[in-house]
Each structure stands twice: as structure tokens, then as C-alpha cells.
C-alpha positions in Angstrom: -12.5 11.7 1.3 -11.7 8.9 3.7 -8.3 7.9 2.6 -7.3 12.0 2.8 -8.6 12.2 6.0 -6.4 9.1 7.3 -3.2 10.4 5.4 -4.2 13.9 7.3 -5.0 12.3 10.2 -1.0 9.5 10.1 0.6 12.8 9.4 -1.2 15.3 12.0 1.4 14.0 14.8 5.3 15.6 15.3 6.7 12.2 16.2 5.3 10.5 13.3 6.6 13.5 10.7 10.3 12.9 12.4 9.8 9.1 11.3 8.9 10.2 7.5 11.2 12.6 7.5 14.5 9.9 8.8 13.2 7.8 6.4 13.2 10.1 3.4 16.3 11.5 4.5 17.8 7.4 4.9 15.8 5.3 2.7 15.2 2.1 5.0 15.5 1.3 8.7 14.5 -1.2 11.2 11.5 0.0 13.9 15.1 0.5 17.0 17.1 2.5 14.3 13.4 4.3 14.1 13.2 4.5 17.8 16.3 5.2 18.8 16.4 8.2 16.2 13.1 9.9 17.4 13.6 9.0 21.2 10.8 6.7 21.8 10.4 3.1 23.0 9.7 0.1 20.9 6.5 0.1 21.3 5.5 3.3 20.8 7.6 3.8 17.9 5.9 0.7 17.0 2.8 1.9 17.0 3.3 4.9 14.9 4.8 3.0 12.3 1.7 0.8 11.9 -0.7 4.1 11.6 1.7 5.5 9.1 1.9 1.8 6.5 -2.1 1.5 6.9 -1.8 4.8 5.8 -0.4 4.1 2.9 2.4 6.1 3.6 5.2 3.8 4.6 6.2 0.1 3.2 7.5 -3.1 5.6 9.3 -6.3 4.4 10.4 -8.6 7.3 14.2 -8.8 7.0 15.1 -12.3 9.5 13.8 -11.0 13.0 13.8 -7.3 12.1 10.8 -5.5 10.2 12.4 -3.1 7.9 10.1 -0.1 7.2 10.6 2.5 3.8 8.5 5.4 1.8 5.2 3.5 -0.2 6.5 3.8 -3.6 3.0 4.8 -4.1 2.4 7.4 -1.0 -1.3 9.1 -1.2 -0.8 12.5 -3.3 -1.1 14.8 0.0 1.6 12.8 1.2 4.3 13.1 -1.4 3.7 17.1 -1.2 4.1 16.7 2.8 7.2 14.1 1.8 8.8 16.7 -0.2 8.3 19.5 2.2 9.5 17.6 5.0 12.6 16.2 2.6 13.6 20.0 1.9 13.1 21.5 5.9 15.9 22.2 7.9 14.4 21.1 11.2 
């Protein structure tokens, strides 16, 4: 019950739902390309990425000086349905 209640909890916020859905829509991207995307600073967008992979919901792999971010391959079950919906909506 913990882990849905974290996954409920990472995806129970509009900006972080726009960062899913950018990357299921565009596969990989760097935390600007995030930011710049969902109009928020660096840190913020920062911030929300980090509740989202100790989620278990996103994947990082440090790319030089930039963290790139991507879906887990794995996402919690509630997420992939979420995923999916979000993958398929038109806003």
C-alpha cells in the first residue's frame, strides 16, 4: 500500500503529469528541455523530476554535464494505466 500511495501521491500534481506526458510523447530529455517545456525553472522542474524517479516512475542516466530523464521500463502498474491515458489525451 505504500508504494501506491507514492505513485498516487508523484502523479497527484498537473505539472508533474505534463513532464510524464512530454516524455511519453518524446522518449528522453534533459531536466531544461523538461523545464523549458512545462514553463518552470530549473529547480523546480528539478524537483519534480526527483519525486517522479523515486517514484519509480521515471529513469535518469547522466549524459556528460546533463542528466537525461525517461519512462522506468518498469513503471508501478497504476502508472502505466495513468501513462497510457495521459499518452492518448488531447490536452
Amino acid at each position: 500500500m505504500k508504494n501506491l500511495e507514492r505513485t498516487i501521491k508523484a502523479l497527484a500534481n498537473l505539472r508533474r503529469l505534463k513532464i510524464v506526458k512530454f516524455l511519453a510523447k518524446n522518449g528522453n530529455a534533459s531536466v531544461s528541455e523538461i523545464a523549458s517545456e512545462i514553463r518552470l525553472s530549473f529547480k523546480a522542474t528539478s524537483k519534480h523530476l526527483s519525486i517522479l524517479t523515486s517514484a519509480g516512475i521515471l529513469d535518469k542516466e547522466q549524459k556528460s554535464t546533463n542528466v537525461i530523464y525517461f519512462l522506468h521500463k518498469q513503471p508501478p502498474q497504476v502508472a502505466r494505466k495513468i501513462i497510457v491515458l495521459l499518452s492518448n489525451s488531447r490536452e
